[in-house]
SEDOTI-515103 format. One record per residue (C-alpha): residue number from 1; residue in three letters; x negated, y negated, z negated. Coordinates in nm, 2 decimals, always signed. Each point is the difference from the previous one (the first is absolute). Example, Ala and Ser with C-alpha at 12.3 -4.5 7.8 and 13.67 -1.06 7.14 Angstrom:
// residues 2
+------+------+--------+--------+--------+
| milo | volo |      x |      y |      z |
+------+------+--------+--------+--------+
|    1 |  ALA |  -1.23 |  +0.45 |  -0.78 |
|    2 |  SER |  -0.14 |  -0.34 |  +0.07 |
+------+------+--------+--------+--------+
This chain:
// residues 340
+------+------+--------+--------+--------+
| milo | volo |      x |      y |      z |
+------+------+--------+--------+--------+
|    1 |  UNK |  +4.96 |  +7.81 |  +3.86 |
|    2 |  UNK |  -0.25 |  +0.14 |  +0.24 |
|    3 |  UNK |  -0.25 |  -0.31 |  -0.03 |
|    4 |  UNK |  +0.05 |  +0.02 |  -0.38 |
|    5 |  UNK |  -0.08 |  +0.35 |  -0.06 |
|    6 |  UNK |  -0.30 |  +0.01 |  +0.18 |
|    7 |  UNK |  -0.09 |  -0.31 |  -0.19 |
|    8 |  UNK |  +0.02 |  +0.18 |  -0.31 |
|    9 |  UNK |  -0.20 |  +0.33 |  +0.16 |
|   10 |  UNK |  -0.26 |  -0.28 |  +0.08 |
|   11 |  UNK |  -0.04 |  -0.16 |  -0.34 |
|   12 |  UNK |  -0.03 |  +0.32 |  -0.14 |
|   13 |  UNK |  -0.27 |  +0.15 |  +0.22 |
|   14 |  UNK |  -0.19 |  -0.35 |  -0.09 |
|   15 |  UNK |  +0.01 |  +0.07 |  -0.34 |
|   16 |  UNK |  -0.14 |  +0.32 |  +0.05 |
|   17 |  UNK |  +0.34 |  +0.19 |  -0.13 |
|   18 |  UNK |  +0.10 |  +0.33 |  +0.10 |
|   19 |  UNK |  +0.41 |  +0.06 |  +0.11 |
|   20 |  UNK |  +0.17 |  +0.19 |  +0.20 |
|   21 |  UNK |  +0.21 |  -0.11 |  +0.34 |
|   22 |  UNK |  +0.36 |  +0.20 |  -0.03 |
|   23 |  UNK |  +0.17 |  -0.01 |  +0.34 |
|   24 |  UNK |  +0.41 |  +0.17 |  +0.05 |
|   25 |  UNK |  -0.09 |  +0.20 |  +0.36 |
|   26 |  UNK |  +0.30 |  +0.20 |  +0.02 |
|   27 |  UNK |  +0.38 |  +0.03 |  -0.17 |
|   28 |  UNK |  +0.30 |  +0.14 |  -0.04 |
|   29 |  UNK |  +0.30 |  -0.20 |  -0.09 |
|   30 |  UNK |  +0.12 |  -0.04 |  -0.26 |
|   31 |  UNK |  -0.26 |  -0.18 |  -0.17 |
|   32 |  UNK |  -0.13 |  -0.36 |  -0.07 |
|   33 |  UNK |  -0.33 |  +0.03 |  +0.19 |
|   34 |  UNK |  -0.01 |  -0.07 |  +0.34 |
|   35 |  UNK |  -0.32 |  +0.10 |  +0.24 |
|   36 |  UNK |  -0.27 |  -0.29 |  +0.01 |
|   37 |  UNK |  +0.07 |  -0.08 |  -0.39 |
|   38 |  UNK |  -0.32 |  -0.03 |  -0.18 |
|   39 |  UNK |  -0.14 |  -0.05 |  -0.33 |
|   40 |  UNK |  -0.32 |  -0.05 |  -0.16 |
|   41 |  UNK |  -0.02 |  +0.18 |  -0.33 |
|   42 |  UNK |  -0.32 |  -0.08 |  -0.26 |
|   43 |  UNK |  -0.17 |  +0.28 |  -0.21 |
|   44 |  UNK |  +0.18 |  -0.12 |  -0.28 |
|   45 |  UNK |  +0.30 |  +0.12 |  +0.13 |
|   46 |  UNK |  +0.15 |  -0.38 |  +0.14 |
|   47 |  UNK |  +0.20 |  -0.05 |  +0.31 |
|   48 |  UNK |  -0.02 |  -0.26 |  +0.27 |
|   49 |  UNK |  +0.19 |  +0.01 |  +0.26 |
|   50 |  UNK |  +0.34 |  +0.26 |  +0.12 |
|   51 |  UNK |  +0.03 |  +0.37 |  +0.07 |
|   52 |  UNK |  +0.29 |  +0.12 |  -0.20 |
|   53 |  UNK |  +0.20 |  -0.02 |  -0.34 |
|   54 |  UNK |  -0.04 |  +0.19 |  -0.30 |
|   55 |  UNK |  +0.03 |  +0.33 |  +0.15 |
|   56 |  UNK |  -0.29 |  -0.05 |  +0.20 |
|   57 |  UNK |  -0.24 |  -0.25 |  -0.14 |
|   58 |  UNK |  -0.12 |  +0.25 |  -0.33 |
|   59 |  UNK |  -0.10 |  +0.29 |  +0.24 |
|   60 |  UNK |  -0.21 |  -0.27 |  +0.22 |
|   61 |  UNK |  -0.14 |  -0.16 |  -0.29 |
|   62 |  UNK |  -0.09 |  +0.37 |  -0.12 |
|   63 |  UNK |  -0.19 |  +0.09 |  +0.34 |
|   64 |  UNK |  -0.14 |  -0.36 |  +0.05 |
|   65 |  UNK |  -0.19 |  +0.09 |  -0.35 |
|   66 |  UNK |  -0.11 |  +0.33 |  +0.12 |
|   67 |  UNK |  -0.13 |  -0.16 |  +0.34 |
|   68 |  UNK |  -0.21 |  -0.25 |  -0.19 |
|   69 |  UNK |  -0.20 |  +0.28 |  -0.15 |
|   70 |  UNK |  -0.07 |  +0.21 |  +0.25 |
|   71 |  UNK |  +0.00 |  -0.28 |  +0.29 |
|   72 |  UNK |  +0.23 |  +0.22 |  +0.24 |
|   73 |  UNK |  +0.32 |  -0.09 |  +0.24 |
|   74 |  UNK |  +0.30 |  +0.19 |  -0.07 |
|   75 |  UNK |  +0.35 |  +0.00 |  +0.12 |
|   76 |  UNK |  +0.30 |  +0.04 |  -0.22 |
|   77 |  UNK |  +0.31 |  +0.13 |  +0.01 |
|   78 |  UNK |  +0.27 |  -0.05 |  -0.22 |
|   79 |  UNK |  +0.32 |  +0.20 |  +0.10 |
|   80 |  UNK |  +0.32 |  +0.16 |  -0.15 |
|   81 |  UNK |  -0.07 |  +0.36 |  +0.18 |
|   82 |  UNK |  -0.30 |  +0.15 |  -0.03 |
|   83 |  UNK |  -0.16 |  +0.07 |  +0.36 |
|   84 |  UNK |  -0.26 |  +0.23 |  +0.18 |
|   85 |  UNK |  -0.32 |  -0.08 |  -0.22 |
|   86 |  UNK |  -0.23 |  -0.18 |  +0.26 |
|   87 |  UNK |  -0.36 |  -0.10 |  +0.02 |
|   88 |  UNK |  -0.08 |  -0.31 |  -0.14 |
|   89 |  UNK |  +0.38 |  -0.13 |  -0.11 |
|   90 |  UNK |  -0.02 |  -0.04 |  -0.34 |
|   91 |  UNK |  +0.42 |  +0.09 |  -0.09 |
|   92 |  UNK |  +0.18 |  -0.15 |  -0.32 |
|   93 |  UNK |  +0.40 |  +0.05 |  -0.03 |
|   94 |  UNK |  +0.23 |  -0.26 |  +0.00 |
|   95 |  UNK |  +0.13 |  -0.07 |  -0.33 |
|   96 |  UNK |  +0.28 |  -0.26 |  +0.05 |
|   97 |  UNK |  +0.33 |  +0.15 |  +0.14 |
|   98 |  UNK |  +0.04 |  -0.23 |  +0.27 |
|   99 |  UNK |  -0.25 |  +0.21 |  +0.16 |
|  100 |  UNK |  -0.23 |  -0.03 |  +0.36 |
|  101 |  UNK |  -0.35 |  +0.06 |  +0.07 |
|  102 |  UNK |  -0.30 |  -0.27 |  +0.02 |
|  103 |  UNK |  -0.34 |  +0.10 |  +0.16 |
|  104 |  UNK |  -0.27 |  -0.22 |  -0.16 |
|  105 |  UNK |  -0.35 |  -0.06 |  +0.13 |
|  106 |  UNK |  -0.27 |  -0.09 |  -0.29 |
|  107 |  UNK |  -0.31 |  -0.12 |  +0.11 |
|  108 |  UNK |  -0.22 |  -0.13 |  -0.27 |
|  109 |  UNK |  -0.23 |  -0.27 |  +0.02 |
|  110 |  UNK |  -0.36 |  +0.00 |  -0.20 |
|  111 |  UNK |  -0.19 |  -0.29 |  +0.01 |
|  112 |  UNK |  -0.39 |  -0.01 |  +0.12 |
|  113 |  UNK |  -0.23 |  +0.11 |  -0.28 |
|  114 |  UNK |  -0.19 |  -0.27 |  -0.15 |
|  115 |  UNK |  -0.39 |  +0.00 |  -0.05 |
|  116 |  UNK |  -0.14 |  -0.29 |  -0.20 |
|  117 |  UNK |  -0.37 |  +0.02 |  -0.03 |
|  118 |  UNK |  -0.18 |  -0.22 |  -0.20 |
|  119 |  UNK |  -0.37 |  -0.03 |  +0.06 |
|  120 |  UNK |  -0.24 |  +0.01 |  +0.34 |
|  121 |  UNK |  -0.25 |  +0.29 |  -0.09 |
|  122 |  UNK |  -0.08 |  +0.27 |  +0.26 |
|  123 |  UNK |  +0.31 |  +0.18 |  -0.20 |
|  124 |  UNK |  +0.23 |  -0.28 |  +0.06 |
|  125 |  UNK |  -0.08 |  -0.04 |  +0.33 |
|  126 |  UNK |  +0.02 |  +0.39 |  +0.11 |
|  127 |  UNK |  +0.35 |  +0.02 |  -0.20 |
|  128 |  UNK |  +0.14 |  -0.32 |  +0.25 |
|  129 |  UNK |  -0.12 |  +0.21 |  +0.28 |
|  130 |  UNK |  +0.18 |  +0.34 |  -0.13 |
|  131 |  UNK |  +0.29 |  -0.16 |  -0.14 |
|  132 |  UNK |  +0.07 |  -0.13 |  +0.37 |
|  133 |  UNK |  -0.06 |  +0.34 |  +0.18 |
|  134 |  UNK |  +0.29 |  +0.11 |  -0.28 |
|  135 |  UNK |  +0.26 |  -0.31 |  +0.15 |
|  136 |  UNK |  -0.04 |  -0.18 |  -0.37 |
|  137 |  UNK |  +0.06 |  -0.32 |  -0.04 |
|  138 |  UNK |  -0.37 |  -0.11 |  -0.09 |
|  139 |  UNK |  -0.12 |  -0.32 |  -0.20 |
|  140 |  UNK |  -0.33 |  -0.09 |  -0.10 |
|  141 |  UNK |  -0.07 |  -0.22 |  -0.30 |
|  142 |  UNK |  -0.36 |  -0.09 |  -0.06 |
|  143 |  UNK |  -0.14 |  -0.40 |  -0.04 |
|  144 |  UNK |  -0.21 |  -0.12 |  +0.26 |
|  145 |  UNK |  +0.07 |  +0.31 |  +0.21 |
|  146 |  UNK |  -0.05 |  -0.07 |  +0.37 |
|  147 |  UNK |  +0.26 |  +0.14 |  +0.24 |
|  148 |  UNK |  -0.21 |  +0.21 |  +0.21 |
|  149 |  UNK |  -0.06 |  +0.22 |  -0.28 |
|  150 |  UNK |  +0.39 |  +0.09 |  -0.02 |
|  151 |  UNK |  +0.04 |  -0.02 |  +0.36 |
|  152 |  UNK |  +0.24 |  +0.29 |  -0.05 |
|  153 |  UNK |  +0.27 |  -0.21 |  -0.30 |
|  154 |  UNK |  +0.31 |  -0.15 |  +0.06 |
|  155 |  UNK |  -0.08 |  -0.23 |  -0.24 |
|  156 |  UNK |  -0.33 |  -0.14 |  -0.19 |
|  157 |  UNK |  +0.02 |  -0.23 |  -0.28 |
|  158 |  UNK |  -0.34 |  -0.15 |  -0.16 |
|  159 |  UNK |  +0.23 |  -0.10 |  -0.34 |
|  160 |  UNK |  +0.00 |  +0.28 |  -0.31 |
|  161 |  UNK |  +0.38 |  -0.04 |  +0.04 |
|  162 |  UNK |  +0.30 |  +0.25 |  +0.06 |
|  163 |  UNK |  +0.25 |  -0.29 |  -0.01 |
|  164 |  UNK |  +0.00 |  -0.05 |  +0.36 |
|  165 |  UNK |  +0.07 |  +0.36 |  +0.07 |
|  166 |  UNK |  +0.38 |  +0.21 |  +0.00 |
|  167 |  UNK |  -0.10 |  +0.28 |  -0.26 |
|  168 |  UNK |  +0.24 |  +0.29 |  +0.07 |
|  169 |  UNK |  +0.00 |  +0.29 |  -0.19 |
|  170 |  UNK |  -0.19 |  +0.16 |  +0.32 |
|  171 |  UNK |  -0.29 |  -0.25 |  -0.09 |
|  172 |  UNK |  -0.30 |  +0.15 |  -0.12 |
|  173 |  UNK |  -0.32 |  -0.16 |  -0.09 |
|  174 |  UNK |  -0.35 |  +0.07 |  +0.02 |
|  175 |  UNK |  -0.31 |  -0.19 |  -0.16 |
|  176 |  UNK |  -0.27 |  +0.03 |  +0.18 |
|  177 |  UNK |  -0.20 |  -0.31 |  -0.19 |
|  178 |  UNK |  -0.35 |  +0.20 |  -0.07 |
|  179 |  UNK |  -0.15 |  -0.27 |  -0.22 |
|  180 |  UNK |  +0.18 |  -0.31 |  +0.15 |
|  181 |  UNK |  +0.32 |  -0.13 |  -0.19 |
|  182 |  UNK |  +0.04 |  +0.34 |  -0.18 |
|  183 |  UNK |  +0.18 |  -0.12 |  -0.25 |
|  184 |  UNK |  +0.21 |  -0.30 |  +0.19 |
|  185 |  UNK |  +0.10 |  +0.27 |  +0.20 |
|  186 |  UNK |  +0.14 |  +0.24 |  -0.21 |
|  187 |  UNK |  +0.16 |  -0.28 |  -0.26 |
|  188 |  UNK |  +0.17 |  -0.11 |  +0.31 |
|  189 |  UNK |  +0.17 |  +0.35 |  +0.11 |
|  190 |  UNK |  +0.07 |  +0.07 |  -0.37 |
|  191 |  UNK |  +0.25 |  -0.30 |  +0.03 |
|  192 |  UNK |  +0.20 |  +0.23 |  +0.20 |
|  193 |  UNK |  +0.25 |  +0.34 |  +0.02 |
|  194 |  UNK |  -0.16 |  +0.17 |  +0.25 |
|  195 |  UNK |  +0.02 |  +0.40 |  +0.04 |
|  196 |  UNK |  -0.39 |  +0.05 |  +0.08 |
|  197 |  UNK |  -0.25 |  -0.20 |  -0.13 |
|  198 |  UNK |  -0.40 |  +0.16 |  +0.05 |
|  199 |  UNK |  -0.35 |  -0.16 |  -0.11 |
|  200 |  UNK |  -0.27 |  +0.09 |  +0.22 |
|  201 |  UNK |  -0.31 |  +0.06 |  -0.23 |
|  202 |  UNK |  -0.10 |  +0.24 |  -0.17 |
|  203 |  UNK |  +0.13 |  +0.12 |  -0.34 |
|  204 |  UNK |  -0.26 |  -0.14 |  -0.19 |
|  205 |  UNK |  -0.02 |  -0.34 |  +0.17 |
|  206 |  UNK |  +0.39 |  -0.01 |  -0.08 |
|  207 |  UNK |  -0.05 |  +0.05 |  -0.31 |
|  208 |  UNK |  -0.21 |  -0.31 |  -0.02 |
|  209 |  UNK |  +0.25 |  -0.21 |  +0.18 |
|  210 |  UNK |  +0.29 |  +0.11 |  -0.18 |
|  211 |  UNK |  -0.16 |  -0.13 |  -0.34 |
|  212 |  UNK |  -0.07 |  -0.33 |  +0.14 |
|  213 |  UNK |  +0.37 |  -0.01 |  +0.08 |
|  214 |  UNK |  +0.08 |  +0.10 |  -0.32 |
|  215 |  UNK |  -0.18 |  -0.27 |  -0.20 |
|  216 |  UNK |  +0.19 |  -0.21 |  +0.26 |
|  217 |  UNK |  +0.35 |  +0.07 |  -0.15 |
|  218 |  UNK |  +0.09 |  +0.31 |  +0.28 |
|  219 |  UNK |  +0.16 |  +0.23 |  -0.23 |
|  220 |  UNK |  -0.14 |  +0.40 |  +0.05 |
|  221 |  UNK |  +0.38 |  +0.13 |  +0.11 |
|  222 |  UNK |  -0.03 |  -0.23 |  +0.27 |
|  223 |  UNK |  -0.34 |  +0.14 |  +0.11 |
|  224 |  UNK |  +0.12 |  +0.33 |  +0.02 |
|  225 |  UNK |  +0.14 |  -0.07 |  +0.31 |
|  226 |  UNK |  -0.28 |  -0.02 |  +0.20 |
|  227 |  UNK |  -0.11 |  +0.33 |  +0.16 |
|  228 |  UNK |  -0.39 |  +0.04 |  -0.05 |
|  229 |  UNK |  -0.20 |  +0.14 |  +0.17 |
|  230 |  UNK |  +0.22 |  -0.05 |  +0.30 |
|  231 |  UNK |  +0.13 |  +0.27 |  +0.23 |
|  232 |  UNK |  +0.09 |  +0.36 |  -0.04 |
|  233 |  UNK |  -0.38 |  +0.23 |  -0.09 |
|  234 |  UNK |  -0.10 |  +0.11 |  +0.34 |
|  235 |  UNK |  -0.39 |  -0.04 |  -0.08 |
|  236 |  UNK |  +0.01 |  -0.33 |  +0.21 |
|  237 |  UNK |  -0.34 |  -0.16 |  +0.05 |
|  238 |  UNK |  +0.06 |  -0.23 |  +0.35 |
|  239 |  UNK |  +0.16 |  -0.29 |  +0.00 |
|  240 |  UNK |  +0.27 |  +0.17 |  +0.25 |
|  241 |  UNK |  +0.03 |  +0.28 |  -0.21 |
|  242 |  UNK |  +0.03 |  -0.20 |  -0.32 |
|  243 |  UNK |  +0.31 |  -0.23 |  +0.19 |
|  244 |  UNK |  +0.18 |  +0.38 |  +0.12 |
|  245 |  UNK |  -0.01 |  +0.06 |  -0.34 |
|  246 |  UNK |  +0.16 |  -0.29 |  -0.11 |
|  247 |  UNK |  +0.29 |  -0.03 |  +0.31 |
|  248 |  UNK |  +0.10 |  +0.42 |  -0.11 |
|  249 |  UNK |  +0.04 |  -0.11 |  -0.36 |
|  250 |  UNK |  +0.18 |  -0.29 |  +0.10 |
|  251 |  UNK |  +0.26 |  +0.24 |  +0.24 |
|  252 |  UNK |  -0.01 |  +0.25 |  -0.28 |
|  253 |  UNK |  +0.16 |  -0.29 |  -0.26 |
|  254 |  UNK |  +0.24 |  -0.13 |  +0.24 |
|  255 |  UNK |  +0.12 |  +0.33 |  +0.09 |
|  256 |  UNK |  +0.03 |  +0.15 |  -0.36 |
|  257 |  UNK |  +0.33 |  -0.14 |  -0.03 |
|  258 |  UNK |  +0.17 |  +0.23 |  +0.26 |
|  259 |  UNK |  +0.16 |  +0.30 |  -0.09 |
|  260 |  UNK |  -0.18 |  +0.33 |  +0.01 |
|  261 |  UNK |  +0.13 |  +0.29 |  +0.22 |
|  262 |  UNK |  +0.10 |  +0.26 |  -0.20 |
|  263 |  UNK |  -0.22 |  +0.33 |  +0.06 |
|  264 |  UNK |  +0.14 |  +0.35 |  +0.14 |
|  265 |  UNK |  -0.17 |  +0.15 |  -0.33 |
|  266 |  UNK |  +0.16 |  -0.27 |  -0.20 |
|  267 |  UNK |  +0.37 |  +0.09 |  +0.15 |
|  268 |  UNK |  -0.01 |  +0.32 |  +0.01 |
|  269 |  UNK |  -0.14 |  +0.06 |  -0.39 |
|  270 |  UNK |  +0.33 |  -0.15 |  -0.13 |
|  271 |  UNK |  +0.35 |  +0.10 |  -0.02 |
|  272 |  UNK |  +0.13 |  -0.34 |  -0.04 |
|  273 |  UNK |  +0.23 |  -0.12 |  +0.25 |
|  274 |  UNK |  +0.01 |  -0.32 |  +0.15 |
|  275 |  UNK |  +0.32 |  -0.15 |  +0.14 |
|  276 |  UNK |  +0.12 |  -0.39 |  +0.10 |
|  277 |  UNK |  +0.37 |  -0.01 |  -0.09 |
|  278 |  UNK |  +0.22 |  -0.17 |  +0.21 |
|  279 |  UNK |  +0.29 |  -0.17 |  -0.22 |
|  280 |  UNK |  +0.33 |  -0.16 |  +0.12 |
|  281 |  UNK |  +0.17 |  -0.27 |  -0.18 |
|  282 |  UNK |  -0.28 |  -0.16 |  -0.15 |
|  283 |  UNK |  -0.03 |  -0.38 |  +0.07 |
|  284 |  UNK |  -0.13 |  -0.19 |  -0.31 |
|  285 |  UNK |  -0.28 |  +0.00 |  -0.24 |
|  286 |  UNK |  +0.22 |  +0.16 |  -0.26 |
|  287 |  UNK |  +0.10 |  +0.27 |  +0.18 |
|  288 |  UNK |  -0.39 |  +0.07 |  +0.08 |
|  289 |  UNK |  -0.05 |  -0.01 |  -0.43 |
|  290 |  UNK |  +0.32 |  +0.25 |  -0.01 |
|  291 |  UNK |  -0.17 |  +0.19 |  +0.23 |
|  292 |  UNK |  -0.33 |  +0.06 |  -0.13 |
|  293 |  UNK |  +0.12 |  +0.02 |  -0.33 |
|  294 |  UNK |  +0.24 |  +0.31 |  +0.10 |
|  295 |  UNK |  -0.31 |  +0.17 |  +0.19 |
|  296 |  UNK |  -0.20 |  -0.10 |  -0.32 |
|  297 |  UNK |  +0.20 |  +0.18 |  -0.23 |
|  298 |  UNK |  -0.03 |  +0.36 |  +0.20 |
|  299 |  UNK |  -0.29 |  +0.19 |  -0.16 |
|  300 |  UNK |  -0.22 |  +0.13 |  +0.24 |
|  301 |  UNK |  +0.00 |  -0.30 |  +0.23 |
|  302 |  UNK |  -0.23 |  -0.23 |  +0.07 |
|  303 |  UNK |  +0.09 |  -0.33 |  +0.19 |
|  304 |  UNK |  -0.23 |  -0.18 |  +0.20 |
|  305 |  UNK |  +0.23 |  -0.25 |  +0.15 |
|  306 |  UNK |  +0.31 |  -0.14 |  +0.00 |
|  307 |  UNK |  +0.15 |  -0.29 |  +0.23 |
|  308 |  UNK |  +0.36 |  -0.09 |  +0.14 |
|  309 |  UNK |  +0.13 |  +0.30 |  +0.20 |
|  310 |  UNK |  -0.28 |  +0.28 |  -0.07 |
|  311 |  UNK |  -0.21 |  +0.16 |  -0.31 |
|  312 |  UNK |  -0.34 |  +0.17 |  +0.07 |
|  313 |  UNK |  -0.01 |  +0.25 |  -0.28 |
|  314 |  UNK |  -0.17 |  +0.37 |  -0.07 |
|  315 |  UNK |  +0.11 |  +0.30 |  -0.13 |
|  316 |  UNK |  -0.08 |  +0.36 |  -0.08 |
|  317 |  UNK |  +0.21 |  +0.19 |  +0.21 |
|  318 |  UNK |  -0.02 |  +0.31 |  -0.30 |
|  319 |  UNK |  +0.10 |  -0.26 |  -0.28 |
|  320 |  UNK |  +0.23 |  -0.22 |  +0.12 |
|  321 |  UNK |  +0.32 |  +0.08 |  +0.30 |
|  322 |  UNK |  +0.03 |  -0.24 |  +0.24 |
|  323 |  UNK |  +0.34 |  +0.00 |  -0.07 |
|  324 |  UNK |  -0.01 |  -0.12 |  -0.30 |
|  325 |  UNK |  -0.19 |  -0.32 |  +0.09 |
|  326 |  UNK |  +0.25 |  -0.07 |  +0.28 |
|  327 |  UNK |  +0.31 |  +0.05 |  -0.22 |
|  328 |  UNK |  -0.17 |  -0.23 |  -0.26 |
|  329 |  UNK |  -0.01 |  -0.27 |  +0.22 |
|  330 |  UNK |  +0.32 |  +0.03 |  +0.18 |
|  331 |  UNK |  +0.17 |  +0.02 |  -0.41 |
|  332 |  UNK |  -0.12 |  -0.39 |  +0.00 |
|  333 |  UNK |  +0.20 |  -0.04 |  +0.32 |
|  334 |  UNK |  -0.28 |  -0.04 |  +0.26 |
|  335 |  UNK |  -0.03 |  +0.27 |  +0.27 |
|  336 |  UNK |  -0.31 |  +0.20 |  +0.13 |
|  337 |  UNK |  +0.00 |  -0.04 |  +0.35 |
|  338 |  UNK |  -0.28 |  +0.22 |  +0.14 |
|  339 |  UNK |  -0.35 |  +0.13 |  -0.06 |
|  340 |  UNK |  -0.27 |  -0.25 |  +0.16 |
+------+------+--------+--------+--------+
């Protein structure tokens, strides 16, 4: 199992995929998990691997999720009495009857950024440079480029082809062509999902290139893809200013997906209340559906999320008791458990 698991944790940090390493460090019996169980769960939710049955694996698949986003180790706790809140332990109770405690260490794993730049202009090759300094993974595509002006790549390719390459959704590219293969270039990157795509020219130049693509058969959707000008406006003239530019736009798109913190101002300028319910008895898909359909049905609440063995919900404390959402859900015959 050991030699297999790390296989799979290999093939997926080859293909540039982010998941998260889930490793039983501490339990109480009774319970399934035993200490040095480990798992390897996806971003779409899918196991690989051992750390418990179905009381455990919703909660890890829950935090696994959450450490995705935010890139941060945590360790879990799932347990049937609530303990002395401590510092980094994030605590979940133990829904099955059977009962004991698991202590579960999440470390996720995100691959190396990718920076494909296509193109061997002053631009290009300052951006190689730069996107090194930042621990990218760097490739230069330009024909009849010579290596000593990437000295700097992991990888230089003189072919106007991403075939060769593992495009991960950390991939982003950059054309840098200024005059030579233009177009090639950017029909080439079109061919592919990619979550930043930028044109390094000027708007009116693109302008000219994009119409040439256009009488080529590129359809305009597919052209508004490309970021032009390049780079966030920071009044870049140099070459090195113009590729800082670019790399801060780049971090800015990858990191857009991760949740925002919630301001003081924000929190404190609302009376809604926010609460993660903890709920016994649940163990099926259809009991989730019962679940958020009885939570649903209370006017006043709102429900955010619902899984098997907790709800994430908010409430006005003024309009709606408590109470009343509790006794809703324990009249379907599931029991509230405790307050996250």
């Amino acid at each position: 199992m050991f030699d297999v698991f790390f296989h799979k944790a290999n093939e997926l940090n080859a293909r540039g995929q982010p998941f998260v390493m889930a490793i039983v460090v501490r339990h109480e019996p009774p319970i399934s998990g035993k200490p040095g169980d480990k798992a390897i769960i996806q971003a779409d939710g899918s196991i690989f691997g051992w750390i418990g049955g179905g009381c455990t694996q919703p909660v890890i698949v829950k935090e696994a999720k959450k450490a995705l986003k935010d890139g941060k180790p945590r360790l879990v706790r799932i347990t049937p009495e609530r303990t002395v809140a401590q510092n980094g332990v994030e605590e979940y109770a133990m829904t099955c009857l059977s009962g004991g405690t698991l202590d579960i260490y999440i470390e996720p794993v995100m691959p190396k950024p990718q920076l494909v730049i296509l193109g061997k202009s002053v631009v290009a090759q300052t951006l190689a440079r730069l996107g090194n300094v930042l621990n990218y993974h760097v490739v230069a595509i330009a024909p009849d480029a010579a290596p000593a002006l990437f000295p700097d790549v992991d990888a230089l390719y003189t072919q106007i082809d991403l075939s060769p390459l593992t495009l991960t959704p950390q991939t982003s590219v950059v054309v840098s062509t200024q005059g030579e293969h233009d177009e090639a270039a950017l029909a080439e990157v079109l061919q592919h999902d990619l979550p930043y795509v930028a044109f390094v020219a000027s708007k009116k130049k693109a302008e000219q290139v994009f119409l040439h693509l256009k009488a080529n058969g590129t359809p305009p959707e597919q052209l508004e893809r490309i970021k032009v000008p390049a780079g966030l406006d920071i009044k870049a003239r140099t070459s090195e200013e113009i590729a800082v530019s670019i790399l801060a736009e780049i971090i800015q798109v990858m990191r857009s997906s991760m949740p925002a913190e919630p301001s003081a101002t924000a929190v404190l300028s609302t009376t809604q209340h926010v609460e993660t319910l903890q709920i016994g008895e649940m163990s099926c898909q259809h009991c989730v559906h019962t679940v958020q359909t009885t939570l649903e049905a209370i006017e006043g609440v709102a429900v955010h999320d619902v899984e098997i063995g907790a709800a994430e919900i908010s409430f006005d404390p003024s309009t709606v008791d408590r109470r009343q959402i509790v006794s809703a859900i324990e009249n379907r015959g599931y029991r509230v458990l405790s307050e996250l």
